[in-house]
C-alpha positions as CSV (number, residue, x, y, z in Angstrom):
1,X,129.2,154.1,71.9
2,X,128.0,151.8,74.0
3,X,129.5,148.2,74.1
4,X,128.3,144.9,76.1
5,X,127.1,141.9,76.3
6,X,123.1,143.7,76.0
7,X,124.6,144.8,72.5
8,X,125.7,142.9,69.2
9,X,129.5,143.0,69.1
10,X,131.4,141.9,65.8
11,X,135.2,141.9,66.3
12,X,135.5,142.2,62.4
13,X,133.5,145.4,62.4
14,X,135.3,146.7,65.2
15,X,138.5,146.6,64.0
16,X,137.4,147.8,60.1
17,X,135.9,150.5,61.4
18,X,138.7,151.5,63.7
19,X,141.6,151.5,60.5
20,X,143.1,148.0,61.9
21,X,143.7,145.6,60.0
22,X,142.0,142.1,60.8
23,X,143.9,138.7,62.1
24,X,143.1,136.3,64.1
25,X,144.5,137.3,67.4
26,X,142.4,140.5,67.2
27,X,139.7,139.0,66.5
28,X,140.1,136.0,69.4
29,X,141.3,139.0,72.0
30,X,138.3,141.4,71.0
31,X,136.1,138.3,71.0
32,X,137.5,137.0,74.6
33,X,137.3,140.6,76.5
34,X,133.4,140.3,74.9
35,X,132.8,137.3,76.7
36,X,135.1,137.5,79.7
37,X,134.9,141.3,80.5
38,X,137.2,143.1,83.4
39,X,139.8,140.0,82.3
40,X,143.5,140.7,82.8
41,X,146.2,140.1,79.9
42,X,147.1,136.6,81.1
43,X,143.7,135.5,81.1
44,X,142.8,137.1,78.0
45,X,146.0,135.1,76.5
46,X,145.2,131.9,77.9
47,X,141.7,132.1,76.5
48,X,143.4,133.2,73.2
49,X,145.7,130.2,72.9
50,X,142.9,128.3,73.6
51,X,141.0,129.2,70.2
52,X,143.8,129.6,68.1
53,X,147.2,127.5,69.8
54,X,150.4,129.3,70.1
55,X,150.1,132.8,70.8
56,X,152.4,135.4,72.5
57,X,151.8,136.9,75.4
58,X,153.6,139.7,73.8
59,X,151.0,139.6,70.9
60,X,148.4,139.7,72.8
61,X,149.8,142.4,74.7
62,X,150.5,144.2,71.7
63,X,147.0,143.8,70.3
64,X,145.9,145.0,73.4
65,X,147.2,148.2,73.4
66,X,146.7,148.6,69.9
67,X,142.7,147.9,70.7
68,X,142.6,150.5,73.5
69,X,144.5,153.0,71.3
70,X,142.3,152.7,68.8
71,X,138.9,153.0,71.4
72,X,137.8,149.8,70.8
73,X,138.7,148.6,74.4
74,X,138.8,150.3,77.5
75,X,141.9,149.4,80.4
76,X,140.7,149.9,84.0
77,X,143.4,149.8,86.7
78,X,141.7,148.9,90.3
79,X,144.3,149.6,93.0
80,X,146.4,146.5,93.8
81,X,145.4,144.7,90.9
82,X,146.6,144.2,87.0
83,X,144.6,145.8,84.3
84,X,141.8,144.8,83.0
85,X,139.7,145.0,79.9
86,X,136.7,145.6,78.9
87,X,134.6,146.1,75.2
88,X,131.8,148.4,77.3
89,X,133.6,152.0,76.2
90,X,132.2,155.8,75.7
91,X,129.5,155.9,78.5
92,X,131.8,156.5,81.7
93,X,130.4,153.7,83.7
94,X,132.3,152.7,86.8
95,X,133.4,149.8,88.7
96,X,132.9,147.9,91.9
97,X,135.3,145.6,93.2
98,X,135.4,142.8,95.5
99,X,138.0,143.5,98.4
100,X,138.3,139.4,98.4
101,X,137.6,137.7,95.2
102,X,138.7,140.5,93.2
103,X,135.7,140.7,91.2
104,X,134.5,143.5,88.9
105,X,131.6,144.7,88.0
106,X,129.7,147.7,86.0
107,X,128.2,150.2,87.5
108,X,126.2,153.1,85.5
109,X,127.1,156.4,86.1
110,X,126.4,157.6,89.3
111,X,124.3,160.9,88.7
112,X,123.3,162.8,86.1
113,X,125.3,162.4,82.1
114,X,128.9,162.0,82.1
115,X,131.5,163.3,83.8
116,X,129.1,162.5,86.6
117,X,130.9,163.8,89.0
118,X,131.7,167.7,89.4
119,X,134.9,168.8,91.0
120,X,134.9,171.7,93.7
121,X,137.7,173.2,91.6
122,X,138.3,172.3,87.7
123,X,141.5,174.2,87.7
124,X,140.6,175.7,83.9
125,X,140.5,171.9,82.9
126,X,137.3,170.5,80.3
127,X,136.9,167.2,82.1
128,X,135.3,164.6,80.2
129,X,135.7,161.5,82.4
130,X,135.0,160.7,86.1
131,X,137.0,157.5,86.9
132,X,135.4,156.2,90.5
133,X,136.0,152.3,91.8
134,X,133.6,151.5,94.6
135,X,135.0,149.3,97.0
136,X,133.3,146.3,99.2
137,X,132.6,142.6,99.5
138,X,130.6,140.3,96.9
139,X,127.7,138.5,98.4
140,X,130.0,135.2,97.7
141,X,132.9,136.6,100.0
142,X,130.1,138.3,102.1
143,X,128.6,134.4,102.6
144,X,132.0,133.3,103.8
């Protein structure tokens, strides 16, 4: 399943169809990681007070974890930085980061279907997820 800015994404639907019930910050927070993906919780919520005034950041951290909880949201963690968020889920793309800027970007799985990655040893584990963060400069910080 999916999810991006190359696919239609109705917050609405989203949260019907994961058993939540819809209000306005879900909507605005589903809507904001949709348009800002790889955004952290602050400036999710600041983009959330934007469109509908006083908001929590406790409430949007709330709706937040409810989202990812529910798999309509997925949290990365890129060393050294806060989480982020991000409405592409279910395909096991990766990330590349900007060692200045801190910028984040997608990056399809590296070969083959998902896991894409096979372990020398699995240890008797069924892996379904390779987690890999490529690391560099931007050509922004690069032109600096």
């Amino acid at each position: 399943m999916q999810q991006g800015h190359e696919h239609h994404f109705d917050p609405k639907e989203q949260l019907r169809s994961a058993g939540l019930r819809v209000t306005a910050p879900r909507v605005a927070v589903l809507r904001t990681v949709a348009e800002h993906p790889h955004s952290d919780a602050d400036g999710i919520a600041a983009h959330v007070r934007d469109e509908l005034g006083s908001v929590s950041t406790q409430a949007v951290y709330d709706v937040l974890k409810a989202c990812v909880g529910n798999g309509l949201l997925r949290r990365i963690e890129p060393a050294g930085s806060p989480a982020r968020y991000e409405t592409r889920i279910g395909d096991n793309h990766h990330h590349l980061v900007c060692r200045a800027c801190g910028t984040v970007v997608d990056i399809d799985c590296v070969v083959g279907a998902a896991p894409c990655l096979t372990p020398s040893d699995d240890h008797g584990f069924v892996i379904d997820e390779a987690e890999v963060t490529f690391w560099g400069l931007c050509p922004d910080c690069r032109a600096d």
